[in-house]
PAGUDREN-147778 format. One line per field, with one value per residue (C-alpha): residue in one letter; residue number from 1; x, y, z. Coordinates in nm, 2 decimals. Layout:
# residues N
r: A,...
k: NUM,...
u: X,...
v: Y,...
w: Z,...
END
This chain:
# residues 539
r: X,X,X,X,X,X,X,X,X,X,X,X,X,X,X,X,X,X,X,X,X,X,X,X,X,X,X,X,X,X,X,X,X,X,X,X,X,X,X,X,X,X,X,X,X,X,X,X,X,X,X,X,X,X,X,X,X,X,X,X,X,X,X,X,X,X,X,X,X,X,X,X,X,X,X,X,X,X,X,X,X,X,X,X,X,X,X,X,X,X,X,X,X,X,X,X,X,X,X,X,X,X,X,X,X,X,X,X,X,X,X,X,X,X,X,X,X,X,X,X,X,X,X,X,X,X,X,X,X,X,X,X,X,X,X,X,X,X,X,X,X,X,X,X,X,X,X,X,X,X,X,X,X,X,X,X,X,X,X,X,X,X,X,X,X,X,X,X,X,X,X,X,X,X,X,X,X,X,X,X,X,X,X,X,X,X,X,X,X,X,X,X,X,X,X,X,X,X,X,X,X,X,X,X,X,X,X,X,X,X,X,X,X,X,X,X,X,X,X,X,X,X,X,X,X,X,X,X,X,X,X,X,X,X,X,X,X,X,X,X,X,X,X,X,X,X,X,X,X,X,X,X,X,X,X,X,X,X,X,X,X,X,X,X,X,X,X,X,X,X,X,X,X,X,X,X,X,X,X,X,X,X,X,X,X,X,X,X,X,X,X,X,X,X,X,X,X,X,X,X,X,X,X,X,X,X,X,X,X,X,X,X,X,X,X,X,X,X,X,X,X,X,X,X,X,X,X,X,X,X,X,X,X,X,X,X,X,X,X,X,X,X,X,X,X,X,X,X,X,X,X,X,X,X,X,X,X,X,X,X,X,X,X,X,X,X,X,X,X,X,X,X,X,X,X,X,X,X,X,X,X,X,X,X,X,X,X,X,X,X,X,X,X,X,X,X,X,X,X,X,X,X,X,X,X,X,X,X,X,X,X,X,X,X,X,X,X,X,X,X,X,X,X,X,X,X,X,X,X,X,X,X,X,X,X,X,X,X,X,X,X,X,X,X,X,X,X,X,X,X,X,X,X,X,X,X,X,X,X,X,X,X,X,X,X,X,X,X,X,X,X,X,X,X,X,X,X,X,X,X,X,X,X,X,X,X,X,X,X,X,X,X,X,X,X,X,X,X,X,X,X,X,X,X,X,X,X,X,X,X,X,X,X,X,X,X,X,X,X,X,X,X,X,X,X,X,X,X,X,X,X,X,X,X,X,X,X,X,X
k: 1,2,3,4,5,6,7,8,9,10,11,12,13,14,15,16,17,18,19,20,21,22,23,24,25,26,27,28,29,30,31,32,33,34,35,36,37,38,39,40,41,42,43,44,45,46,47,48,49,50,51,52,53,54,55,56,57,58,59,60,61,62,63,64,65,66,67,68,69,70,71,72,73,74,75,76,77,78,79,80,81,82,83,84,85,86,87,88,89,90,91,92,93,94,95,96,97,98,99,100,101,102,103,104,105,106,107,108,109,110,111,112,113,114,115,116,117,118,119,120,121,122,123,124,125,126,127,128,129,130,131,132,133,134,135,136,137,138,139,140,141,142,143,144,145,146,147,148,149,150,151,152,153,154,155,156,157,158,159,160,161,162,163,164,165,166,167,168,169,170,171,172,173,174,175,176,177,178,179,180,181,182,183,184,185,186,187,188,189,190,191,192,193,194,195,196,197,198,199,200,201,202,203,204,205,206,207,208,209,210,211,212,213,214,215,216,217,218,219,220,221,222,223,224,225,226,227,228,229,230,231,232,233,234,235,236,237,238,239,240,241,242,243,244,245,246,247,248,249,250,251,252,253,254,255,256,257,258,259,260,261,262,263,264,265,266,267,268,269,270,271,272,273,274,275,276,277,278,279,280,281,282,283,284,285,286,287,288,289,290,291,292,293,294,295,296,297,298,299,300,301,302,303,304,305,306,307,308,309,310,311,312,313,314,315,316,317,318,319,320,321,322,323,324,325,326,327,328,329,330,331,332,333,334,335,336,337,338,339,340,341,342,343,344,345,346,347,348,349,350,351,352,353,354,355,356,357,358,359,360,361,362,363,364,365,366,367,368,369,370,371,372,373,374,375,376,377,378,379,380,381,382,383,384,385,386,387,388,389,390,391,392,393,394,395,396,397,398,399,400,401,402,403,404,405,406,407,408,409,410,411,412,413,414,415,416,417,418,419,420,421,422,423,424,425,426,427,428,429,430,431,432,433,434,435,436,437,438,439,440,441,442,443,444,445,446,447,448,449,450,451,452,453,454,455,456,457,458,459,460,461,462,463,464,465,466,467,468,469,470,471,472,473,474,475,476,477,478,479,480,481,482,483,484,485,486,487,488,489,490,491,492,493,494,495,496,497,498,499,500,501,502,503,504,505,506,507,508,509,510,511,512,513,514,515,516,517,518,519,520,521,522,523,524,525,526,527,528,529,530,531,532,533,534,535,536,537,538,539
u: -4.72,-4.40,-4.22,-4.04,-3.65,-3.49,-3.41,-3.04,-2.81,-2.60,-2.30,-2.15,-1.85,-1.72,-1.80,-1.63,-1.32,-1.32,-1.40,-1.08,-0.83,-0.96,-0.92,-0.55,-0.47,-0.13,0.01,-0.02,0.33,0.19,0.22,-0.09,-0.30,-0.25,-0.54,-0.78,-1.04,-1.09,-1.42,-1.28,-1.04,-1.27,-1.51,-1.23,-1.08,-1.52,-1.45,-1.12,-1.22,-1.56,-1.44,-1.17,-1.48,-1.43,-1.71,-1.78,-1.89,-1.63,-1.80,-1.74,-1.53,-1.76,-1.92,-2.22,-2.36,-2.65,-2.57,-2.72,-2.47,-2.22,-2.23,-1.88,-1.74,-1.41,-1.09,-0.94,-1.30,-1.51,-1.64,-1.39,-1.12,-0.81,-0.59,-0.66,-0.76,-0.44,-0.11,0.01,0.35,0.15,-0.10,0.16,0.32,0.02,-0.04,0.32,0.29,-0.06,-0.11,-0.47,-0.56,-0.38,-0.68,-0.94,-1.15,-1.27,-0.94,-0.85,-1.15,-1.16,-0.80,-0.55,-0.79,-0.71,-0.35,-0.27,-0.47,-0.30,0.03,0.01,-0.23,-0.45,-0.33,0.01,0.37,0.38,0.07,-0.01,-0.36,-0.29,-0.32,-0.64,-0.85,-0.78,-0.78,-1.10,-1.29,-1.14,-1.28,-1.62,-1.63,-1.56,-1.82,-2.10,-2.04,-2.07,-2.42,-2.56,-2.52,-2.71,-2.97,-3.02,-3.09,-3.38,-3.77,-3.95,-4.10,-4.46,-4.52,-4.36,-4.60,-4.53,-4.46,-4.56,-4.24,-4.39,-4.20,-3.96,-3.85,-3.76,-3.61,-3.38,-3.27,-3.15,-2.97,-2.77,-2.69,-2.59,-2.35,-2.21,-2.09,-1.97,-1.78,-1.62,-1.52,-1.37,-1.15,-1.05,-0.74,-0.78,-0.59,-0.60,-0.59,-0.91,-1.09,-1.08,-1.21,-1.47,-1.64,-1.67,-1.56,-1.86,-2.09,-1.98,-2.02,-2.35,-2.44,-2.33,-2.49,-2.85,-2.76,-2.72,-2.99,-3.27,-3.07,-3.01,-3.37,-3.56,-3.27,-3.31,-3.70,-3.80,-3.61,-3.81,-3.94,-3.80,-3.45,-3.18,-3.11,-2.79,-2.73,-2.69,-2.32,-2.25,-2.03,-1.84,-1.76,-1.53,-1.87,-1.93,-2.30,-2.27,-2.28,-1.99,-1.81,-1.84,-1.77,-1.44,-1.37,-1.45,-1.17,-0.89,-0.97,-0.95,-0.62,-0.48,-0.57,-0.36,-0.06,-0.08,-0.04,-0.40,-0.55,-0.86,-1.11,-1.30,-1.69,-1.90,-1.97,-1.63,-1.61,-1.27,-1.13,-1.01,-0.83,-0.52,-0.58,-0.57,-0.23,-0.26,-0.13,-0.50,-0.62,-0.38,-0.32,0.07,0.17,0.41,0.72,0.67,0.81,0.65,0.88,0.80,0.44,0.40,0.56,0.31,0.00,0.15,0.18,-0.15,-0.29,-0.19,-0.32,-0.63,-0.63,-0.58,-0.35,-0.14,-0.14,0.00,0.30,0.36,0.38,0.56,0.80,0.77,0.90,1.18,1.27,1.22,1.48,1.71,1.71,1.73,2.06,2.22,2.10,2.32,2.61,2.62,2.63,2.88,3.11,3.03,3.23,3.53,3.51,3.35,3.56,3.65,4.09,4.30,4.50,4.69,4.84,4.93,5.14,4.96,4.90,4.81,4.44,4.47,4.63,4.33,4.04,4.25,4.24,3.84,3.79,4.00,3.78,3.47,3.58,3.70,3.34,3.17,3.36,3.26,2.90,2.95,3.11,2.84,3.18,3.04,2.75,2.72,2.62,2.96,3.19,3.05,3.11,3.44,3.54,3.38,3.57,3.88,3.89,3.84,4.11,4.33,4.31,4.31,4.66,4.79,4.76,4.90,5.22,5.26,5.30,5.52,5.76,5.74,5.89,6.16,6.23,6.22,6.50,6.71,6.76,6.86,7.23,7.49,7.38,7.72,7.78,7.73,7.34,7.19,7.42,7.26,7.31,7.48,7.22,6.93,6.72,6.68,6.34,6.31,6.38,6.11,5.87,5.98,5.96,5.61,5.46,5.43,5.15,4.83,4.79,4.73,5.04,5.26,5.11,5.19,5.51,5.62,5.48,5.68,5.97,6.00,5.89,6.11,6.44,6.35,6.33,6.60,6.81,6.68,6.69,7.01,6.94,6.61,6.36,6.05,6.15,5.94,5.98,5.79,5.74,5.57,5.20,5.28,5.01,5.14,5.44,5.55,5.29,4.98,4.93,4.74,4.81,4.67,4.51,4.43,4.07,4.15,4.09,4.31,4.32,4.44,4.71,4.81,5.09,5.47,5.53,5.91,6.21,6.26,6.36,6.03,5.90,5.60,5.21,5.25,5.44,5.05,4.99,5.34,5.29,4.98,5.11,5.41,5.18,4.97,5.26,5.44,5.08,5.02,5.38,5.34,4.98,5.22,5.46,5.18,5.04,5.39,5.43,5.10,5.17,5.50,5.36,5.30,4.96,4.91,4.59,4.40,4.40
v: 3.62,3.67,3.38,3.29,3.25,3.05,3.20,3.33,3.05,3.24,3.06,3.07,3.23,2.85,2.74,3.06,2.98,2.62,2.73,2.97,2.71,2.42,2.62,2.69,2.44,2.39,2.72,2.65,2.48,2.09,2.20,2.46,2.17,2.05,2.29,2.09,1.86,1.49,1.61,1.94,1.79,1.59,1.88,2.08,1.73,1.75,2.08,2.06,1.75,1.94,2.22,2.06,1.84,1.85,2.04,2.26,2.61,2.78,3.11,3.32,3.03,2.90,2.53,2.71,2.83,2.62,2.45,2.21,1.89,1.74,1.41,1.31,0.93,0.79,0.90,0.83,0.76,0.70,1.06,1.23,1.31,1.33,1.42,1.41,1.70,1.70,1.62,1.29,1.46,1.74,1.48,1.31,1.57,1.69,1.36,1.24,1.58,1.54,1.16,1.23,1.34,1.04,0.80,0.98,0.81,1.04,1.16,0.74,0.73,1.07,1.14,0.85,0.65,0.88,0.94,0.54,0.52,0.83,0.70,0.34,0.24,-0.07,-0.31,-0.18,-0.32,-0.14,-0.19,-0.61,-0.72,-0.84,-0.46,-0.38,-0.29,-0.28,-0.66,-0.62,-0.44,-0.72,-0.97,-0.78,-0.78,-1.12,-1.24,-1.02,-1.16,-1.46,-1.44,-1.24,-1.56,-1.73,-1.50,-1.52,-1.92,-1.82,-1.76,-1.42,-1.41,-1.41,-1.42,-1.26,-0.99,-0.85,-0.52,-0.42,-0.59,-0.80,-1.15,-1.01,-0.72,-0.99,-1.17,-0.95,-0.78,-1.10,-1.13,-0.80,-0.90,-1.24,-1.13,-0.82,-1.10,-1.34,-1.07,-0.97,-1.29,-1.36,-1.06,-1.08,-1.27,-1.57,-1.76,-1.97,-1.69,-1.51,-1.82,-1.90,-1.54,-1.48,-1.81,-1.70,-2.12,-2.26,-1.99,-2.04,-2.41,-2.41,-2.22,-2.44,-2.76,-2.63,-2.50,-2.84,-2.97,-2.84,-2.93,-3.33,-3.32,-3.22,-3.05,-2.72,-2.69,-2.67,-2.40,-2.13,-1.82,-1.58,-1.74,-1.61,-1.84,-2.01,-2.25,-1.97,-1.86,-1.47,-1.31,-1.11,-1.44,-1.60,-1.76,-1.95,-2.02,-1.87,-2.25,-2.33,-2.06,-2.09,-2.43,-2.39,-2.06,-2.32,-2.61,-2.31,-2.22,-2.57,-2.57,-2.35,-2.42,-2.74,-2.54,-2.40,-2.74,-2.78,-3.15,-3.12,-3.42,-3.52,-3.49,-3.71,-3.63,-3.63,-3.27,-3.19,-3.40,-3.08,-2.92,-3.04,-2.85,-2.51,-2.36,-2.15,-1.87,-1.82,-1.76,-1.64,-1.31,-1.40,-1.23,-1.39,-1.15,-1.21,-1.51,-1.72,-1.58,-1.21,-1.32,-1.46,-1.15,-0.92,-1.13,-1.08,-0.74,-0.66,-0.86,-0.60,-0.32,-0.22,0.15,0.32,0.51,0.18,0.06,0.37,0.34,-0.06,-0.02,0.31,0.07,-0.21,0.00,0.10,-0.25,-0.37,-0.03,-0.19,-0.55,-0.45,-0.26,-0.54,-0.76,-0.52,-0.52,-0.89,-0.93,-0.70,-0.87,-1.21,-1.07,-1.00,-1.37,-1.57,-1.46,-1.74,-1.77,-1.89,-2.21,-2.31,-2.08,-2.34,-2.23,-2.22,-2.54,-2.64,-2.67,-2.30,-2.19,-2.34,-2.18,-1.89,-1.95,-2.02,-1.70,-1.53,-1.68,-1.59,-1.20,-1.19,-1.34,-1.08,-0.79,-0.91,-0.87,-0.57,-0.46,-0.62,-0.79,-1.17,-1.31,-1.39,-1.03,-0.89,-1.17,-1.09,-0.69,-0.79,-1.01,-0.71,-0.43,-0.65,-0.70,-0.37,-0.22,-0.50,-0.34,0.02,-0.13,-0.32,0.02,0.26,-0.03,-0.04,0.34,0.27,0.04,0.24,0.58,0.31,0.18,0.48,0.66,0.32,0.39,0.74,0.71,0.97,1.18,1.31,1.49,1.17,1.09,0.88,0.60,0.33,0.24,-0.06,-0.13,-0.08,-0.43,-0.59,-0.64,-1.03,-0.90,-0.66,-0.89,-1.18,-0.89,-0.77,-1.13,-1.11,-0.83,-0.84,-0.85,-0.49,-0.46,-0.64,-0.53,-0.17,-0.20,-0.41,-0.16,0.13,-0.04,-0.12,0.21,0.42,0.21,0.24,0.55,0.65,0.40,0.52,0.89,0.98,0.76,0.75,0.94,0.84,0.47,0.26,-0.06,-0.34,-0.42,-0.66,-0.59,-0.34,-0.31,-0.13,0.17,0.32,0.62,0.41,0.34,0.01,-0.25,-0.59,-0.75,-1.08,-1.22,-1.01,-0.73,-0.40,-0.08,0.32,0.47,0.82,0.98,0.89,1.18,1.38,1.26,1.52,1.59,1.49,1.11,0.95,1.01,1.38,1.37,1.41,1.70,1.88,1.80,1.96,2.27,2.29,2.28,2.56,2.77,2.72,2.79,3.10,3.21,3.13,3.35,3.67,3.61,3.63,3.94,4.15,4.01,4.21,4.48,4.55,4.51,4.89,4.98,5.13,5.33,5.23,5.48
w: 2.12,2.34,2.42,2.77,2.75,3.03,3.30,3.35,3.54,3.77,3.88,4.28,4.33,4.44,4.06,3.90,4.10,3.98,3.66,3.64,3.78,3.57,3.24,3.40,3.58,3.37,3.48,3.90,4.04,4.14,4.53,4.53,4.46,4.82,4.94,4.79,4.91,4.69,4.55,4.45,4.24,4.07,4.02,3.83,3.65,3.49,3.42,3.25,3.06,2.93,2.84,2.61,2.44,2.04,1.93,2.27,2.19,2.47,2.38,2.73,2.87,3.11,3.15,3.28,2.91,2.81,2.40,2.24,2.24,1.98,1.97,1.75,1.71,1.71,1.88,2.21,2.38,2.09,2.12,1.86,2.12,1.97,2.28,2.65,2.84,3.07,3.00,3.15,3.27,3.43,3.57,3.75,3.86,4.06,4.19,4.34,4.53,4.64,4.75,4.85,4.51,4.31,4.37,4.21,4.00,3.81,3.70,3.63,3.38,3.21,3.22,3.27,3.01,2.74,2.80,2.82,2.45,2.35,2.41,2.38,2.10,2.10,1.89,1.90,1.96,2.27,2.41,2.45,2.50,2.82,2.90,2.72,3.04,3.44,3.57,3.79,3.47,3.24,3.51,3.53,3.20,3.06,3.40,3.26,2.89,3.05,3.21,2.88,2.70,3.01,2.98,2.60,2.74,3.00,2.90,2.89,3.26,3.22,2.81,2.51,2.52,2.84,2.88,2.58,2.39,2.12,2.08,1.76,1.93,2.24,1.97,1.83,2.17,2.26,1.91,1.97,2.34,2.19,1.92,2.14,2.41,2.19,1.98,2.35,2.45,2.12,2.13,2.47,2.64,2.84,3.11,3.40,3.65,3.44,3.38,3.78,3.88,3.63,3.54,3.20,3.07,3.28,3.17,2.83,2.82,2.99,2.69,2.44,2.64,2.65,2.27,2.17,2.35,2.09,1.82,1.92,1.96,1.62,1.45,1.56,1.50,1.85,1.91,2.11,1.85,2.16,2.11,1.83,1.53,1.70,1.38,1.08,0.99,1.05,0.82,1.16,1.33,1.00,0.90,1.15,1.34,1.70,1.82,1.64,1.70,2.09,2.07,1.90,2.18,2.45,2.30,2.24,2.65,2.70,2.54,2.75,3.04,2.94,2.85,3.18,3.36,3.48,3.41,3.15,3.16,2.81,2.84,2.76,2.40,2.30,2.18,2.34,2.06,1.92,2.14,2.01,1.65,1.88,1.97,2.35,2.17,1.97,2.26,2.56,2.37,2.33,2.03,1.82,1.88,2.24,2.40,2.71,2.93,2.81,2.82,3.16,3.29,3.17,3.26,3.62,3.63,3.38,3.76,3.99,3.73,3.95,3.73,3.44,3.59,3.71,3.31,3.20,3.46,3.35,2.99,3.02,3.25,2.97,2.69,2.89,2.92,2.60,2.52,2.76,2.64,2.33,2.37,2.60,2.30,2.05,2.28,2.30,1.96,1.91,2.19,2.00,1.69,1.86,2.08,1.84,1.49,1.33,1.29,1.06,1.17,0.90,0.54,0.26,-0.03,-0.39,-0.59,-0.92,-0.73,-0.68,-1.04,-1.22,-0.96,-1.01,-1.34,-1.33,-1.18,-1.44,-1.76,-1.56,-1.49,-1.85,-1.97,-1.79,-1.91,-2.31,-2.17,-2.05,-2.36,-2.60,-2.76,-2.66,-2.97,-3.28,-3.40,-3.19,-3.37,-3.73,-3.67,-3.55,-3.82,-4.07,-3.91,-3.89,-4.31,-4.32,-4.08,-4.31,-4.62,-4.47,-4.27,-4.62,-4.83,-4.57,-4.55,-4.95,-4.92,-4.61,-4.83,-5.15,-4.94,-4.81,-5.12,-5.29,-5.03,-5.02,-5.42,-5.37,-5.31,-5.38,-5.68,-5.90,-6.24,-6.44,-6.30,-6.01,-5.89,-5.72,-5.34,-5.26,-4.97,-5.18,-5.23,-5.58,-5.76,-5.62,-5.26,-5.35,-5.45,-5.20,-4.89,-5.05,-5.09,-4.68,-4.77,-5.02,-5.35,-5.42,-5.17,-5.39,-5.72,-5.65,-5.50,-5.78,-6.04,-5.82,-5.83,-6.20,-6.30,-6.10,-6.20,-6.56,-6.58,-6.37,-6.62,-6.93,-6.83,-7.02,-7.34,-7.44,-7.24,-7.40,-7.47,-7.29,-7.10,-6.99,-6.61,-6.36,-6.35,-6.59,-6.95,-7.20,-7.19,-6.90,-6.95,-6.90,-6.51,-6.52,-6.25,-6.31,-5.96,-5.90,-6.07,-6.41,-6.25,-6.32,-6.12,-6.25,-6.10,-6.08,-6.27,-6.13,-6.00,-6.12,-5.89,-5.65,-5.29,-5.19,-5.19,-4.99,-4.97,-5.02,-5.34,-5.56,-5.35,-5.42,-5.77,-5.78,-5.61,-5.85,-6.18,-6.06,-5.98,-6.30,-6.51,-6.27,-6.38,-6.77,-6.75,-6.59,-6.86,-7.10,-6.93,-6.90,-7.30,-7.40,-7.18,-7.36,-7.78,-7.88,-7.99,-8.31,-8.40,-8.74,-8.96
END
C-alpha cells in the first residue's frame, strides 16, 4: 500500500526574491530599501524573523520547506530567542532613510520588541517600569484586567451546563482569569494619568464591593459554586485571599492618587483607613534610586511612547543622561574640594597640652611595637628576666677574664737580670678586691685567687719554688686550684699556666700546644737515641 506524499510547494519568483534579500538584508546600503512598498517590507521583516527562529531546520535556506514546529520557552519573547533577528543599528538605519517604512508594525512587534529587551532588561537599572509596555498597550492592558475581574462577578448565561462546560470547569476558568488579572495589576505601575484612561480603580473596586457583599451576608456560604473561592490565602499573592489582596492594591492606588494632589473621599465603610500605612512609591513604580523629579520625568515621556520602537529611543536617551548627570555630578564634587577645603586660620606654638598628647601618642606607638614583637606579657617578662640572668653571668665571667689579662699586664713591668720588678702603676690586692666587689661572687673569687697566686709565685720564685702560701679563697697549697664560692660551695680551676709573653683566655690553649711539642720532641730524641745503640748478634 503506497502512500501519497504532499504535493511539492513551488514558490513565485516574487517569494524567492524576498526570500534572498531577507536572509541578506544586512549586506544592502539602507537607501536600496526605498523601492519597496510597506507590505513588502513587512513580508521580508516575517521572513527574516522566521528564519532566525531557535530551533528552525534552515535546510535549503528557504521559509517555504514544510517541518514540523519547535516550540522553545524563555528568552527575549518567551519563545527561546536569545537575540533579535535584526540588529537595532541596522534597523534604524533603514528606517531614518526610508520614512515610509519606519511605521511598520510588524517590524515594532517582531523586531523593535526584541531589541528594546535585548538591550534594556526588565527589571533592570536601565530599564524602569514605567517603560514596561507602549502607553496605549499598558492602558489596554490594565482596562482588560479590569473587566476580567468584572466578568469573574457575572453569572453563566443560561446555566452552568451550557455548552457543554460542566459548572467546575466554569469554575476554574474563572479561577485562572482571576489570579492572571490580579497577578497583572499587582505588577504593574499606576498613576493618576493611568488610573483616568483605563478605569482599572472603578473596575477594581466594583469588584471588591460585590466581593464583600456575599461575605457580609452568611460569611461567605452563599457564594455561587460558579464563582472562585475569593476568601483562601494563595501562596503567589504573599498569602493573602484575592479579597484582601485587592483591597490592600485599591488603598496603595488610593494613596497615590493623594500624593498626586487629587482629593480622595472615605466610603462608607471606612476601609480607606489604611491608606496612610502605604507609601505611593509601592505602587507608582518609583524605584528607590530614582527621585520624584527623575520619576515624573519618565512617566511623561513613557506617555508619548505609542511603540516599541519609541521606548527603545527614550531609554537609549535616558541612559545617556543618566551618563551625563552623573559626570557633571563628578565634576562638582571635584570643584567642591578645591572651594570648599577647609583653611587654617590660626598656628599656635607647642604647649605643655601638646608635650603630653605627644607624649600619649608616643607610649601608645611604643605599646604597639611590644605587641608586635611578642615582648608585652607575663610569659615575654619571665623569658626576659631568664635570658637576662643568664647573659649576667655569661657578661660577669667574660669581665673576670677581662680584669685578670689587665691585672696580669699591669704587674708585668720592666723585667732585668735580678727578676720581675713590680710596676709602680700596678693596683694592690685591696684595690683588687674593692674594684672586683662591683662584679659577682665568682668574679671576685677568681680574681682574688689570680691575684694571690700570681704574686706569690712571682715572689717566691728565686727562694723557694715549691714553698707554698696561703691566699684569699685559696684551700690548701698553691698546687691545689680550689676556689671557695658563696653557700659552701667550691669550684676547680685549671692549672696557672707558666709566665710567659702570653696572658688572657688563650693562655690554656698555648699551654696545651707547648706540652705536646715538647713530648713530640722527647719521643724523636728517644727514637734518634735507639737508632744510634749498635746491635750485637747473640751468639
Amino acid at each position: 500500500m503506497s502512500t501519497i506524499s504532499p504535493p511539492a510547494v513551488v514558490p513565485t519568483l516574487s517569494d524567492l526574491c524576498l526570500e534572498t534579500i531577507a536572509n541578506s538584508m544586512e549586506k544592502y546600503p539602507p537607501h536600496c530599501f526605498s523601492l519597496l512598498a510597506e507590505s513588502e517590507w513587512n513580508e521580508i521583516i516575517r521572513k527574516k524573523h522566521r528564519n532566525t527562529a531557535p530551533g528552525q531546520n534552515k535546510a535549503g535556506g528557504a521559509s517555504y520547506q514544510i517541518s514540523a514546529p519547535v516550540v522553545l520557552s524563555g528568552g527575549l519573547d518567551g519563545r527561546g530567542r536569545t537575540i533579535p533577528a535584526v540588529a537595532d543599528k541596522i534597523l534604524r538605519e533603514i528606517e531614518n532613510q526610508n520614512p515610509h517604512l519606519s511605521q511598520s508594525a510588524v517590524s515594532d512587534e517582531l523586531v523593535w520588541r526584541d531589541c528594546v529587551e535585548y538591550k534594556f532588561r526588565s527589571g533592570g537599572m536601565a530599564r524602569p517600569r514605567v517603560f514596561q509596555y507602549p502607553w496605549p498597550m499598558l492602558v489596554e492592558k490594565l482596562k482588560s484586567s479590569g473587566d476580567a475581574l468584572l466578568h469573574v462577578l457575572m453569572p453563566p448565561p443560561s446555566g452552568p451546563d451550557e455548552g457543554g462546560c460542566s459548572e467546575a470547569s466554569i469554575r476554574q476558568q474563572r479561577e485562572d482569569k482571576m489570579m492572571k488579572s490580579i497577578q497583572f495589576l499587582g505588577h504593574s505601575i499606576m498613576s493618576i494619568e493611568l488610573l483616568a484612561q483605563s478605569g482599572v480603580g472603578k473596575a477594581v473596586k466594583k469588584f471588591v464591593k460585590g466581593c464583600k457583599k456575599f461575605v457580609a451576608t452568611d460569611g461567605g456560604k452563599s457564594i455561587p459554586r460558579w464563582m472562585p473561592d475569593i476568601l483562601a490565602p494563595r501562596p503567589n499573592l504573599r498569602l493573602l485571599s484575592p479579597l484582601q489582596y485587592l483591597d490592600k492594591l485599591l488603598s496603595g492606588w488610593k494613596a497615590v492618587a493623594s500624593s498626586s494632589g487629587v482629593q480622595v473621599t472615605a466610603s462608607k465603610g471606612g476601609d480607606d483607613q489604611t491608606v496612610v500605612t502605604f507609601a505611593p512609591e509601592q505602587f507608582s513604580g518609583r524605584d528607590k534610586r530614582t527621585s520624584e523629579e527623575e520619576h515624573r520625568e519618565d512617566v511623561a515621556v513613557a506617555m508619548t511612547c505609542r511603540q516599541w520602537r519609541q521606548i527603545f529611543q527614550s531609554l537609549a536617551n535616558r541612559e545617556l543622561a543618566n551618563v551625563a548627570r552623573y559626570g557633571e555630578k563628578m565634576r562638582r564634587l571635584r570643584e567642591d574640594l578645591h572651594s570648599d577645603r577647609p583653611k587654617i586660620g590660626h598656628v599656635g606654638t607647642k604647649s605643655a597640652k601638646s608635650k603630653s598628647v605627644i607624649a600619649s601618642t608616643m607610649r601608645k606607638q611604643s605599646r604597639q611595637e611590644e605587641i608586635l614583637n611578642k615582648s608585652r606579657g607575663t610569659r615575654a617578662r619571665m623569658a626576659a628576666v631568664a635570658s637576662g640572668r643568664s647573659g649576667s653571668s655569661g657578661t660577669a665571667k667574660i669581665q673576670a677574664l677581662r680584669q685578670e689579662v689587665k691585672q696580669k699586664r699591669s704587674r708585668q713591668g720592666a723585667v732585668g737580670r735580678s727578676g720581675v720588678v713590680r710596676s709602680r702603676t700596678a693596683p694592690t690586692m685591696r684595690q683588687t678586691a674593692g674594684a672586683s666587689k662591683k662584679n659577682t661572687s665568682f668574679g671576685a673569687s677568681v680574681a682574688a685567687f689570680s691575684s694571690s697566686s700570681s704574686s706569690s709565685s712571682a715572689v717566691t720564685s728565686k727562694r723557694a719554688p715549691n714553698a707554698s702560701s696561703s691566699a684569699r679563697g685559696m684551700v690548701g697549697s698553691v698546687g691545689s686550684r680550689q676556689v671557695e664560692l658563696s653557700g659552701g660551695k667550691r669550684m676547680g680551676l685549671p692549672k696557672q699556666p707558666i709566665a710567659s709573653k702570653r696572658f688572657g683566655v688563650f693562655a690554656a690553649i698555648e699551654e696545651k700546644k707547648r706540652k705536646a711539642a715538647a713530648t713530640e720532641a722527647y719521643a724523636a730524641k728517644q727514637r734518634r737515641a735507639n737508632d744510634m745503640t749498635p746491635r750485637f748478634k747473640k751468639r
